[in-house]
C-alpha positions in Angstrom: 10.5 3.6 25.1 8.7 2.0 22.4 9.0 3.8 19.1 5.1 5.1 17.5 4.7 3.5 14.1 3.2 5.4 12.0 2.1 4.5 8.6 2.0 7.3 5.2 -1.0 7.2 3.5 -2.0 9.0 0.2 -5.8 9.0 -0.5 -7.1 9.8 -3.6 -10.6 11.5 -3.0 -12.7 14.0 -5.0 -9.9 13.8 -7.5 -7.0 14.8 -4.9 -4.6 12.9 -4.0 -3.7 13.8 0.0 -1.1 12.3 2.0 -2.2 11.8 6.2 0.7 10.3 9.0 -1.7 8.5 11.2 -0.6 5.7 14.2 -1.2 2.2 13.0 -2.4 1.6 16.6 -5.5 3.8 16.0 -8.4 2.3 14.4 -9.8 3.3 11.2 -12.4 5.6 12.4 -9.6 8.1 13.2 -8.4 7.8 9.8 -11.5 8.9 8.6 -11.8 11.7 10.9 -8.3 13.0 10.0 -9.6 13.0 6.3 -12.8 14.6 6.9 -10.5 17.4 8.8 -8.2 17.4 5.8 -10.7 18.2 3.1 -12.5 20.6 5.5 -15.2 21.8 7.7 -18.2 20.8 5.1 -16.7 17.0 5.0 -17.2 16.7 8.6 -21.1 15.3 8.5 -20.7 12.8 5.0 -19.9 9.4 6.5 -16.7 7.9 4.5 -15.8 4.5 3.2 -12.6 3.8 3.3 -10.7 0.7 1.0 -7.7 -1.0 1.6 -5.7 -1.0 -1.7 -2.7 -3.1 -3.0 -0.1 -2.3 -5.6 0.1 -5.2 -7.2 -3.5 -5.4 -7.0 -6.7 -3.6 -8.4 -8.6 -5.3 -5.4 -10.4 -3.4 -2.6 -10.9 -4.1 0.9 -13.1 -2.2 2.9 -11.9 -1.1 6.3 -13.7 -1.7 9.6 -14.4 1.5 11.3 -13.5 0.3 15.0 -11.1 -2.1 13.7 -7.2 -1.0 14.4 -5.2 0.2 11.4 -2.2 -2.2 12.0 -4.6 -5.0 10.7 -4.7 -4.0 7.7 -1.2 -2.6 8.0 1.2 -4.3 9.5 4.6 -2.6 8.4 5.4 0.6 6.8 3.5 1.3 3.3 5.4 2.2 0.3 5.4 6.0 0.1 5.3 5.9 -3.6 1.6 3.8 -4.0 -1.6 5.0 -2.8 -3.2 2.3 -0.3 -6.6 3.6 0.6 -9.4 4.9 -1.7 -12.0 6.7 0.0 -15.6 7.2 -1.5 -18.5 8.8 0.7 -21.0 6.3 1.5 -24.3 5.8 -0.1 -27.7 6.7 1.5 -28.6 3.8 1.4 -25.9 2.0 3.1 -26.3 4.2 6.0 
């Protein structure tokens, strides 16, 4: 039986810092949806934007919606850096 990777994520949003244990096999839109459900009910309907951050790195990288979380994760993040940001998206880039 194949072992369920799972990757630890801490999100800084709204100035709180959340952690969320999500399968790297899902793809990011689930990840959004477990934050929305995290931060509560009136979250549900604001479309989020989720970045892909590096340690060593001040660089972003926005993450696909229907792309799979293992591409942009392909082992097990550091617990002790945050890796995504998440910002709610703009009007007008709706």
């Amino acid at each position: 039986m194949q072992e369920i990777e799972n990757v630890f994520m801490q999100i800084i949003s709204l100035r709180n810092s959340i952690r969320i244990t999500i399968d790297r096999g899902q793809a990011v839109s689930a990840l959004e949806t477990a934050i929305q459900n995290n931060l509560g009910a009136s979250f549900n309907n604001i479309p989020l934007e989720i970045h892909q951050i590096h340690p060593s790195s001040v660089e972003e990288r926005r993450m696909q919606s229907q792309t799979l979380i293992s591409v942009y994760f392909t082992g097990q993040p550091d617990a002790d850096y945050v890796h995504i940001t998440v910002h709610p998206v703009s009007p007008e880039e709706e």
